[in-house]
N, C-alpha and C positions, 0 to 999 in steps of 0.2 A: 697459602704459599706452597708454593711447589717444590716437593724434594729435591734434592741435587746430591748424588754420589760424590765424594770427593774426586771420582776418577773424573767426573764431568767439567771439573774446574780446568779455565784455559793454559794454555802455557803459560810461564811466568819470564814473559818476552815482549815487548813490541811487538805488531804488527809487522811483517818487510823485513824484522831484523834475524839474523841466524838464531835455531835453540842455541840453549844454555850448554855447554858443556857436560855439565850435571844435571841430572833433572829427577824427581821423588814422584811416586805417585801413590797414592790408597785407593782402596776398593774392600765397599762392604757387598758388591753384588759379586759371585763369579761370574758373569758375562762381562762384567768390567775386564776382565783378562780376555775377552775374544782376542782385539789384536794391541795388547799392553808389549807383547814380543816381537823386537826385527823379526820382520820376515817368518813368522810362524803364528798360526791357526791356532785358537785354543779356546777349546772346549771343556769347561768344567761343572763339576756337580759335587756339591758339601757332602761330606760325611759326616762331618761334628754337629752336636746341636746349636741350635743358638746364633748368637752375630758372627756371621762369616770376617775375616778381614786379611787382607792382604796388601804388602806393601814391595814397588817396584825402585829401587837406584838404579836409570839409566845414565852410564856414563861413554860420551859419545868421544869417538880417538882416528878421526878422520871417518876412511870406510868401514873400519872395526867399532864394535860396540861392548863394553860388559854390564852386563846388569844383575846385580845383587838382590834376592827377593827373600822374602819370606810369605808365609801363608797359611791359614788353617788346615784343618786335615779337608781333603779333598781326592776325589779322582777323576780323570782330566785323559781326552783324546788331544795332542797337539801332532801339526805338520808343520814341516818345515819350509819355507815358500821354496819354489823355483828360485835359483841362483842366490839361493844361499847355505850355509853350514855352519853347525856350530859345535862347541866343546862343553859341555856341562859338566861342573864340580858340587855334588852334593855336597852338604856340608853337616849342620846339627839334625837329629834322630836319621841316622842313614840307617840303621838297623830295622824301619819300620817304613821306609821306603822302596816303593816296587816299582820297577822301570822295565818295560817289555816282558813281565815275569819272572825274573829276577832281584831278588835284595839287594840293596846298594851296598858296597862291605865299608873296609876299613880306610881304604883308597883308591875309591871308585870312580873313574870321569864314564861319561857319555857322550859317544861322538855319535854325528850324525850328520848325513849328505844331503843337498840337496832334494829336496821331496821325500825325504825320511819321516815315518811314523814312530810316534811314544805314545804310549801308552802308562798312564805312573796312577801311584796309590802314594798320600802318605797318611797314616792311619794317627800321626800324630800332626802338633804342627813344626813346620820344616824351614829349612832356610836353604838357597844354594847361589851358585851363582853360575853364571854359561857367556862366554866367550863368540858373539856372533861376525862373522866374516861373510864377502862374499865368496861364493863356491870357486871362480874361478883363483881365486887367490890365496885360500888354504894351504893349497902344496908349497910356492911361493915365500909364506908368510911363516907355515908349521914345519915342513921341511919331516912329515910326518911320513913313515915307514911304508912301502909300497904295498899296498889292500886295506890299508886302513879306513875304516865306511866313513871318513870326515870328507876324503875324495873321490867319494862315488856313490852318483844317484839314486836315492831311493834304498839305500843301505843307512845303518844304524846298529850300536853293540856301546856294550861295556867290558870296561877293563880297565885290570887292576894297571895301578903301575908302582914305580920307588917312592917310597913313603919320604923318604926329603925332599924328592922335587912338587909330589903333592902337598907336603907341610908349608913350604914353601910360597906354593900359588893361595894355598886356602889362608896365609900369614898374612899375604898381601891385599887379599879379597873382601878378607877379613877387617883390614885396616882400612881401608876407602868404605866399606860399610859401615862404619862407627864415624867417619866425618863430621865435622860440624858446620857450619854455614860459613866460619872463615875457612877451615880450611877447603870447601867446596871452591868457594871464591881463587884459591891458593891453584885450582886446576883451568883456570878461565884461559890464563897466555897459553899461547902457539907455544910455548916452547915449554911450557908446564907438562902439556898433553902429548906431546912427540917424545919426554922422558919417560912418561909415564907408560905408553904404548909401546916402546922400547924395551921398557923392563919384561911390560906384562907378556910379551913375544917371547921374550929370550924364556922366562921358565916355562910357557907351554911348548916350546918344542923340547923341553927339558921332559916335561911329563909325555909328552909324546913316544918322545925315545924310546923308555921304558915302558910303555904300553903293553900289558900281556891279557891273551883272555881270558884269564884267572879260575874258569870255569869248564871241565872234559866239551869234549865236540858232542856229546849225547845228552849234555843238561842242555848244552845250545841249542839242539834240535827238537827237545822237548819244550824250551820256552820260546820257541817259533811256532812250533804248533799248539800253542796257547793261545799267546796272540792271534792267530789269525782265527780262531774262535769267537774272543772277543773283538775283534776286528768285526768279525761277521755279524756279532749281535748288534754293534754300533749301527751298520749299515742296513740292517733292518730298521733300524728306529726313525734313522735319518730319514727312510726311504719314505715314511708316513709316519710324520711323529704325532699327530692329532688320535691318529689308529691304536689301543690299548694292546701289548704283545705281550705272550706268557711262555712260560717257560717250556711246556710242551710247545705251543709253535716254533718257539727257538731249535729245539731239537730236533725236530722236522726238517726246518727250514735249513739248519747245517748240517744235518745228517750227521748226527754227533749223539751219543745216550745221553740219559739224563746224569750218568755218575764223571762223563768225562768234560760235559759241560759245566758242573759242580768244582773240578777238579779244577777246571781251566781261569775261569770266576775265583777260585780261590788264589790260586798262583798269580795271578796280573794283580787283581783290583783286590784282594785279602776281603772279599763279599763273598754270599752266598748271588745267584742268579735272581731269585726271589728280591731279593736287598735292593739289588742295582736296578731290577725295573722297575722297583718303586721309587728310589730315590730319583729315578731318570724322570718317571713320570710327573712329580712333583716338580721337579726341576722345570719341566714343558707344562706346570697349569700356574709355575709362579713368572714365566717366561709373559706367558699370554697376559697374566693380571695386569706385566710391566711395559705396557705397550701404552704412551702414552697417548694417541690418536685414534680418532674413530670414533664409534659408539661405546660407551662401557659395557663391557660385556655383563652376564648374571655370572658370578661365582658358580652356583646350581651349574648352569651351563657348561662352562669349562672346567668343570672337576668330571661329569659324567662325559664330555669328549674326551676325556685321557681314562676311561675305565678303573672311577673312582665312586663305585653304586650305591659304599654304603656312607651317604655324606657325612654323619656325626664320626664316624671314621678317621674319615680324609681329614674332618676341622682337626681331630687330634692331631693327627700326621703332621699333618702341614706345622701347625704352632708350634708341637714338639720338636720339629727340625729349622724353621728359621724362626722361631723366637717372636711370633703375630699371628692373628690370624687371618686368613685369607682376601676376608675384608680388609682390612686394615692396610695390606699391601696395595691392594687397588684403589684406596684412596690417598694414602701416601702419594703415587706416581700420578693420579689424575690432579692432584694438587688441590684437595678437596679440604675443606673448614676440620680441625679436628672438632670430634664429640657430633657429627654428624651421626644422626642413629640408622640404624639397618634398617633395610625395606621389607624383613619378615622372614622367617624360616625358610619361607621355598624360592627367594629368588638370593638373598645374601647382597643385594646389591645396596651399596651407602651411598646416603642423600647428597648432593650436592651442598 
């Protein structure tokens, strides 16, 4: 029988008829979050050992959206679509949370404008929750202070704001997160969810308000030029991710030392460089395993296309980080008999 991710299960809806108000989702793969968020791109790769897991509350309030998540430790490129925006409120471990380069503090939101880049680390596992809008209706809806990056493209920052109106939103965010199935049901009427979107507006422009950049113009300009570091190494990977890349090409290729590359790697993602192209590259030979079509690949195969030479290696790697070994993923997803035996040391590939 063939695996199925909980995120693969259908809506819990009719056919024809509108989603749910409410709707939950799980995920034991991070590619289940590619697009779990309105209108943003997300790209993730585990830190922690073991069963990844992740879970989404989306609760839908006309054109606005909030969704309540939680998640293992993970770090993760997300973008924000065209003609959208949103407000993020960290919640539990903010102290081990890295957003654009910067620690999330005490009362930290995250605004970001249409086409806006994040870049996050949390080294523990995390919860938050983010407020999505469309872009033209932000100002309208937030009534948020004039340069603030929630209203303009391809900008993005944190900032602190008053710790009651943050206590406030995270009291309320907090509370629709603990729901239980009646009261989910208790948000279904039109007029349940037009209170509810009502309130949830009035304290974010409350947090808005008070928005300050909590952090000198020279930390800001240093965790811009981090990012765009790690920006750069992203975009080399993406460019040829089958292609193995190392740390000296990295440096090369941004024209960056090896001490300020290190620097940069630590500040975003709390890795070394070394760390992150291996976790990435694992991420890209367990990506390939879970492709459920085609020929099956050889394990062999696809570990030495991502510049993985010494295999008894990699088998540690790999098992050590998601909790199987390599085989065992690629028959999981091909939906293959368990207790199937392996086809030999030099190809890895399991019996149908």
């Amino acid at each position: 029988m063939r695996h199925r991710s909980p995120a693969a299960d259908p809506p819990a809806h009719p056919p024809g008829t509108p989603p749910r108000a409410v709707s939950i989702a799980a995920f034991d793969e991070p590619e289940g979050l590619a697009t779990a968020v309105p209108g943003v791109e997300f790209r993730a790769t585990p830190l922690a050992r073991g069963r990844f897991e992740a879970r989404l509350q989306t609760i839908r309030l006309g054109e606005i959206a909030l969704q309540i998540g939680s998640c293992s430790p993970l770090m993760a490129n997300a973008l924000v679509g065209a003609g959208w925006a949103a407000l993020q409120l960290p919640l539990q471990n903010r102290g081990t949370l890295q957003l654009n380069g910067r620690t999330a503090g005490r009362h930290t939101i995250g605004l970001y404008g249409s086409g806006a880049e994040l870049l996050r680390a949390n080294r523990q596992s995390s919860t938050h929750a983010a407020l999505f809008l469309p872009a033209h209706a932000a100002e309208p809806l937030l009534c948020p202070a004039r340069g603030l990056p929630i209203t303009r493209p391809g900008h993005s920052g944190l900032f602190d704001t008053k710790l009651p109106a943050w206590s406030r939103l995270a009291g309320l965010v907090g509370h629709l997160g603990q729901c239980d199935d009646a009261a989910r049901e208790d948000l279904e009427p039109v007029a349940a969810r037009e209170g509810l979107r009502a309130s949830l507006l009035e304290i974010a422009r409350e947090v808005l308000a008070g928005a300050e950049p909590g952090v000198p113009a020279r930390t800001q300009r240093a965790c811009r030029g981090w990012t765009r570091i790690v920006r750069g190494a992203e975009a080399l990977l993406r460019a040829d991710p089958a292609r193995p890349i190392y740390t000296e090409e990295l440096c090369a290729s941004l024209g960056v030392s090896a001490a300020s590359l290190a620097e940069a790697f630590r500040q975003v993602l709390g890795i070394t460089p070394h760390r992150y192209l291996k976790r990435r590259r694992l991420a890209m030979v367990r990506a390939a395993l879970r492709v459920p079509d085609g020929p099956p690949p050889l394990v062999k195969s696809v570990a030495l296309s991502h510049g993985f030479w010494h295999l008894g290696q990699f088998a540690i790697d790999y098992r050590d980080l998601y909790g199987e070994a390599p085989s065992a993923t690629l028959a999981r997803c091909r939906g293959w008999l368990e207790g199937g035996a392996a086809a030999g040391g030099d190809g890895w590939r399991m019996a149908g």
